[in-house]
C-alpha positions as CSV (number, residue, x, y, z in Angstrom):
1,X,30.8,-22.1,-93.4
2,X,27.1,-21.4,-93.8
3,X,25.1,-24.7,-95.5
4,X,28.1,-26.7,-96.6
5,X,25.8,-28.9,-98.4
6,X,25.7,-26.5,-101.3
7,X,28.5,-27.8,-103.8
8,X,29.0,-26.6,-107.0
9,X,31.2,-28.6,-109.5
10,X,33.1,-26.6,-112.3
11,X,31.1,-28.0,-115.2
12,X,27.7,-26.7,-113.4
13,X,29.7,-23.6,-112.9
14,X,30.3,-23.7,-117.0
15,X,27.1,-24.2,-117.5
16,X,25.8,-21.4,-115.6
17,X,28.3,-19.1,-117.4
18,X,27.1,-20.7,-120.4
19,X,23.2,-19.5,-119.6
20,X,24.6,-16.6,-118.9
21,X,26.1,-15.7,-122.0
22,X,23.3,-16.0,-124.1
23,X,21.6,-13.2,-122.1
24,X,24.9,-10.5,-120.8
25,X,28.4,-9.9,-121.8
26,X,30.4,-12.1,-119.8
27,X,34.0,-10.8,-118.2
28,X,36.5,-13.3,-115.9
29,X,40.0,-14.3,-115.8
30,X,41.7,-15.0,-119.1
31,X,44.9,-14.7,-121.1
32,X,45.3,-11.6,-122.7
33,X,49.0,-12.4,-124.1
34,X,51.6,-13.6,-121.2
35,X,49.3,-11.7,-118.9
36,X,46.3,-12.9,-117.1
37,X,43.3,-10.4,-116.8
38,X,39.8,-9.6,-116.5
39,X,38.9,-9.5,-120.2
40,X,34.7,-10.5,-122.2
41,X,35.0,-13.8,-123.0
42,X,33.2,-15.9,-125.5
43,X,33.7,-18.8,-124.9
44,X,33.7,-20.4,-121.3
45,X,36.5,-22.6,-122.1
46,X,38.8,-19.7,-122.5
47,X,38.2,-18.7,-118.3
48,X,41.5,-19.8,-116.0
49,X,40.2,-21.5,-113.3
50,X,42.8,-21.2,-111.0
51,X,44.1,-19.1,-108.0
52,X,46.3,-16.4,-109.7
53,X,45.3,-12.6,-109.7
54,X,43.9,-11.1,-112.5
55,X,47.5,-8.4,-113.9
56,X,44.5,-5.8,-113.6
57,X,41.4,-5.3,-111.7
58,X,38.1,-5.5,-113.3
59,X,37.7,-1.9,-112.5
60,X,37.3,-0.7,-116.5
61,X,34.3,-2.6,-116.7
62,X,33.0,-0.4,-115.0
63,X,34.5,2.9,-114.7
64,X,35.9,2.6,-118.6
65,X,39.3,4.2,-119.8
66,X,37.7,6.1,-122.4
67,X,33.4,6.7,-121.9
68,X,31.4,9.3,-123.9
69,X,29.0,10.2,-121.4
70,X,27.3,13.6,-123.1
71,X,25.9,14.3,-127.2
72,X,25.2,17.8,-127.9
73,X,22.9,18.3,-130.9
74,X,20.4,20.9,-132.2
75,X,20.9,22.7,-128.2
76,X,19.8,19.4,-126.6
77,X,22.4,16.9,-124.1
78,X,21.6,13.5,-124.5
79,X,23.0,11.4,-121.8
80,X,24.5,8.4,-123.1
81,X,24.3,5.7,-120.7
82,X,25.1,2.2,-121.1
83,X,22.2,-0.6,-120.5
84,X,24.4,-3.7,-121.0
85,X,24.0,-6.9,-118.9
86,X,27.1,-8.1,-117.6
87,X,28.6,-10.7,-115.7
88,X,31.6,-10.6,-113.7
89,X,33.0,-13.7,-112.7
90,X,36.1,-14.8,-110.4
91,X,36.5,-11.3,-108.7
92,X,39.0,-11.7,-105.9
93,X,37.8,-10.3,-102.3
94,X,40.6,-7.3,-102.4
95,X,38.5,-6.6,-106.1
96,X,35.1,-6.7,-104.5
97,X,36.5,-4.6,-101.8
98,X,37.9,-2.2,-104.0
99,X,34.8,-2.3,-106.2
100,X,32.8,-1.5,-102.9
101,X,34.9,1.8,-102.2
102,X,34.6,3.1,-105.7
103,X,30.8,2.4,-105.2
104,X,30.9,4.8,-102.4
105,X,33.1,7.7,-104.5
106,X,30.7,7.1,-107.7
107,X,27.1,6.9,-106.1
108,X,27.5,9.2,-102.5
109,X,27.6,12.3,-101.6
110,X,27.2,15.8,-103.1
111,X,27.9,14.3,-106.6
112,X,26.6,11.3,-108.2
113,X,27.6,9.6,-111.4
114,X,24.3,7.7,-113.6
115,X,26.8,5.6,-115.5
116,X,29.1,4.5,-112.8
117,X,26.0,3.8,-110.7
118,X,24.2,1.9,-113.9
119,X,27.4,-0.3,-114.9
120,X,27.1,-1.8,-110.9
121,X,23.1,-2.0,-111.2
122,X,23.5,-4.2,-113.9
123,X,26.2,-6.4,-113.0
124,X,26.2,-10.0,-111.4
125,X,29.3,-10.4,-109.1
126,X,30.5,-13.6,-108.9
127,X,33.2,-13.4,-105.8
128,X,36.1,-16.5,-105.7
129,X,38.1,-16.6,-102.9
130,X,41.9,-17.0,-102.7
131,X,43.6,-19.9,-101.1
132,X,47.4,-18.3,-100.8
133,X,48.9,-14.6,-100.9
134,X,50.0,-13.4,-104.0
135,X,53.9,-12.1,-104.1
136,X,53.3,-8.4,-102.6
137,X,50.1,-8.8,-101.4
138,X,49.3,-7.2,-97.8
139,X,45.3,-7.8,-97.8
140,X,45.2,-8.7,-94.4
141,X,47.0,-6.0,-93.4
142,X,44.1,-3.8,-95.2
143,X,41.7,-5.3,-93.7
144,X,40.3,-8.0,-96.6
145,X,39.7,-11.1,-96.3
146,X,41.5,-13.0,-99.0
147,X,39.1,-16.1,-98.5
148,X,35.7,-14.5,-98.4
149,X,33.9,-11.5,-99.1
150,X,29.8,-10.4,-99.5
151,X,30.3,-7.6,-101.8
152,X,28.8,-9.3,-104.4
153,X,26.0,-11.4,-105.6
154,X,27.7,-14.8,-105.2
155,X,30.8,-16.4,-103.8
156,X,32.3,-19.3,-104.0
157,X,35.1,-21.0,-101.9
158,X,37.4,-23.6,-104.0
159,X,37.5,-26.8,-102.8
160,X,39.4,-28.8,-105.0
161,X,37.5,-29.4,-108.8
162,X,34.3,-28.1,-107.2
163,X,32.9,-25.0,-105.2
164,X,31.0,-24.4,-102.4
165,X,28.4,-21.5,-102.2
166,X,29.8,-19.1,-99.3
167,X,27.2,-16.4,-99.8
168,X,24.6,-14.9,-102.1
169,X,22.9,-11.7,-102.5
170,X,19.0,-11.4,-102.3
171,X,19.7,-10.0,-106.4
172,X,21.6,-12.9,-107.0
173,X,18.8,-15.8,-105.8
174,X,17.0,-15.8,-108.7
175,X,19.3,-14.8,-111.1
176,X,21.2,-17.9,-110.0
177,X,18.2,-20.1,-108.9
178,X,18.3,-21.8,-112.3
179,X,22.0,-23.1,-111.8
180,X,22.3,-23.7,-108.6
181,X,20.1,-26.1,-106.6
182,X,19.0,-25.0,-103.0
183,X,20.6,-21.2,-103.5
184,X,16.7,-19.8,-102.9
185,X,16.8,-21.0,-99.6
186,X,20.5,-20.8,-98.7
187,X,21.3,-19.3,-95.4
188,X,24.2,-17.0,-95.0
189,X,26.4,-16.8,-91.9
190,X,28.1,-13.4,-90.6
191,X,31.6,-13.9,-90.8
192,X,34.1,-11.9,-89.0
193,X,37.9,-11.1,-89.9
194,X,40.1,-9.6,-87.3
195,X,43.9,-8.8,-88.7
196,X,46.6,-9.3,-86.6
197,X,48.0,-5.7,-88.0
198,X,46.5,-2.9,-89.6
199,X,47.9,-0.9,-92.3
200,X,46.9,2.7,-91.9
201,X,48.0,6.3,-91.2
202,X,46.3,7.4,-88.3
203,X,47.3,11.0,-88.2
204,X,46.4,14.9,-89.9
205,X,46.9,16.4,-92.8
206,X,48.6,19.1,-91.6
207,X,51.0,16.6,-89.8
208,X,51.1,14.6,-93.1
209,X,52.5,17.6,-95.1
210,X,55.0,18.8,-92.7
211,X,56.8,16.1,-90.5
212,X,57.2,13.7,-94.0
213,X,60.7,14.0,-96.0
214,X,58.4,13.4,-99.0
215,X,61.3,14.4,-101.0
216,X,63.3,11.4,-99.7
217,X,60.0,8.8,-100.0
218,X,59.7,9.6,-103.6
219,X,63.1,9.9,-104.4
220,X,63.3,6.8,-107.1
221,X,59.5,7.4,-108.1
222,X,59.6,7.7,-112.2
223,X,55.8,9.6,-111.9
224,X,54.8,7.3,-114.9
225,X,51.2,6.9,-112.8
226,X,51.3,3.1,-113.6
227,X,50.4,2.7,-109.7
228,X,47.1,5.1,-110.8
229,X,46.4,3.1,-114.0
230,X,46.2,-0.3,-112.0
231,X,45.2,0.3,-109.0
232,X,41.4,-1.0,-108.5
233,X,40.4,2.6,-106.6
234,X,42.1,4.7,-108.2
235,X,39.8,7.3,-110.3
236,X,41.2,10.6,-111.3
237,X,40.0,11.5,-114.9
238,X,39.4,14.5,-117.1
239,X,37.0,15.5,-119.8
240,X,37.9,16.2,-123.5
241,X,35.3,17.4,-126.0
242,X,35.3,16.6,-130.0
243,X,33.6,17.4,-132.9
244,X,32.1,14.2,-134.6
245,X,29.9,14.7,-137.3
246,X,28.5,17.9,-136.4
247,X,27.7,16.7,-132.7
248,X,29.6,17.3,-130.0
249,X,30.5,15.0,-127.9
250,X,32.1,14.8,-123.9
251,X,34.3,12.0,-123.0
252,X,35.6,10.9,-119.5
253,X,39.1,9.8,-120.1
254,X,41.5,8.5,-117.3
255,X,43.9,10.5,-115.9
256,X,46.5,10.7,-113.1
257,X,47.3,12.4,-110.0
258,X,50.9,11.7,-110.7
259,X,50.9,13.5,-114.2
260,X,52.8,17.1,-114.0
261,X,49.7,18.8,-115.5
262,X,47.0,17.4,-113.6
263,X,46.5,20.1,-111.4
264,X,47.8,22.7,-114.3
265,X,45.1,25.9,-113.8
266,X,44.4,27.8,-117.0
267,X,46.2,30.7,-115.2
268,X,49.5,28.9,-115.7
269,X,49.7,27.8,-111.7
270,X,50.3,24.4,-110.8
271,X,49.6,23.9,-107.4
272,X,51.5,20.6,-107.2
273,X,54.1,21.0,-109.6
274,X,57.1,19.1,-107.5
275,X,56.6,15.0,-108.1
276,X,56.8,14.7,-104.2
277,X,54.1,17.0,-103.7
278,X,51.6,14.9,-106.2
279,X,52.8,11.4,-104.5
280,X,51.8,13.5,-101.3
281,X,48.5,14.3,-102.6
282,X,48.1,10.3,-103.9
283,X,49.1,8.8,-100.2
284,X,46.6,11.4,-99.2
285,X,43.7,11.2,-101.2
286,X,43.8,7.3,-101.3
287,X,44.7,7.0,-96.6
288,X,43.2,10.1,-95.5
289,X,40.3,11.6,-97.8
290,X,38.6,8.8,-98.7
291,X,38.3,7.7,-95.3
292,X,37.1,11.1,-94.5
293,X,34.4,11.3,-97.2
294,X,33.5,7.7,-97.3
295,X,35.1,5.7,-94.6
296,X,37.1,3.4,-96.2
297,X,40.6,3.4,-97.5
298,X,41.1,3.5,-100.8
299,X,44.0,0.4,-100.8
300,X,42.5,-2.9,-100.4
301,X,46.2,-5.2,-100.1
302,X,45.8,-6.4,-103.7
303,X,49.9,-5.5,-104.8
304,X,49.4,-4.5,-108.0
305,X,51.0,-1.3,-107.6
306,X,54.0,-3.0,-105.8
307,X,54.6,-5.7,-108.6
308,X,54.3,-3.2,-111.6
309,X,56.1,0.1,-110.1
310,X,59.3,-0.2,-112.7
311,X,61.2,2.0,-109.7
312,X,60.0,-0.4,-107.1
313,X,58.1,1.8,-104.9
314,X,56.0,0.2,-102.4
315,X,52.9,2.2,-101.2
316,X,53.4,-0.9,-98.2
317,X,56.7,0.6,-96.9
318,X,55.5,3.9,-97.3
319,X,52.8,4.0,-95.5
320,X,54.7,1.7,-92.4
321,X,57.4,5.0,-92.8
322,X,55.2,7.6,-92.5
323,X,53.6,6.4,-89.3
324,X,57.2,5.8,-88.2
325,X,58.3,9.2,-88.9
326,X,55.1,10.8,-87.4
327,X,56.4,8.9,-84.0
């Protein structure tokens, strides 16, 4: 790796997290119940330095389940865009990947979206790689790297009790120059990752929709759009407006492809009333659109969807059928 001679020990690490919280609002692993996530922390001493995934990807942080975005008073809108510092630290590489592609979605293009794009702006990613697979991971078959990524503004390899600087953003130099002695002058190295296989589905959509059985690949499928809900690219939503005080005000709530009313018109139609026609459009959207729009696949390997699908569906499998059944 690129200047091994930067080390980082966990207490300087706590003490950089430590700076940091007096400034921004700190998020990284910690227990939230039986289940570890990405949750604001007050205390440093609450963070699980270890190698386990996070249940959930930091994605809320910064594309929120519930956001008011608009106030409408006296005929004006008043944008209402966030300005918080944050910190993000411990994001595994399929998270900063993930994060990456929703950057794309949320900031180009036709459409644009201010808070998506100032939530990133005013974040400090702090990457960690991962020494093993998790159960139902397939990141290398996606393409990531599970021990390094530079989507972020530093990372850190584990090496025992202590860390070694793997790469660091020009934003991230003097945010962490403070902390970390030597980072203004640390030189990173390109590092390449070639995967042995790659998961994809190299086809049309016109194929997609009529060679596939989709009936038969969704047959145990529940639609309960917990694969939407925690997957880290995943971001269908839809607006509701209320009344709240005598100003109205627009909020971006999640939603889900898999719901039955998602694509419910106001004429009644529902273009993709049939479950296996909304998985359809989900296998779609996430291996076929995105790619086209933005040039990534919107699946990073992570297995979250695999290890909390109560019917056992495996987006894995499914895509390794599809590409068999288009043969």
């Amino acid at each position: 790796m690129a200047n091994p001679g930067i080390t980082v020990s966990k207490d300087n690490v706590k003490n950089m997290l430590n700076g940091f919280l007096k400034q921004r609002t700190l998020f990284a692993p910690a227990m939230n119940g039986k289940k570890l996530d990405y949750l604001p922390v007050a205390n440093v001493d609450d963070i699980v330095f270890d190698d386990n995934l996070p249940y959930k990807s930091p994605k809320e942080i910064f594309f929120p389940k519930c956001e008011k975005i608009i106030t409408f008073k006296d005929g004006e809108a008043e944008a209402e865009i966030s300005k918080e510092q944050f910190v993000l630290f411990g994001a595994r590489p399929c998270d900063l990947e993930a994060l990456e592609i929703m950057k794309k979605v949320f900031t180009q293009g036709k459409f644009k979206d201010p808070y998506f794009q100032e939530r990133y702006d005013n974040t400090l990613l702090i990457g960690l790689g991962c020494k093993d697979k998790k159960p139902g991971c397939f990141c290398d078959e996606r393409e990531t790297d599970m021990g390094f990524c530079d989507k972020c503004d530093l990372f850190l390899e584990m090496k025992g009790e202590s860390y070694e600087v793997a790469y660091v953003s020009e934003k991230g130099r003097e945010a962490f120059k403070p902390y970390i002695k030597g980072i203004e002058s640390f030189e990173n190295t390109p590092r390449t990752f070639a995967p042995a296989k790659t998961l994809s589905i190299d086809t049309t959509e016109e194929d997609l929709f009529a060679k596939i059985e989709w009936e038969n690949i969704v047959e145990t499928c529940q639609g309960c759009g917990m694969c939407t809900y925690i997957c880290p690219t995943c971001h269908c939503f839809g607006f509701k407006d209320v009344d709240e005080g005598g100003c109205a005000s627009r909020y971006r709530n999640w939603d889900s492809c898999m719901f039955p009313k998602f694509t419910l018109h106001a004429s009644g139609h529902n273009p993709r009333e049939e479950k296996h026609d909304r998985y359809r459009q989900r296998i779609a959207h996430k291996y076929l659109y995105v790619k086209k729009n933005f040039g990534s696949v919107a699946c990073t390997g992570c297995g979250r969807c695999l290890r909390a699908c109560p019917a056992g569906v495996n987006i894995k499998t499914v895509a390794e059928e599809i590409m068999e059944g288009l043969k």
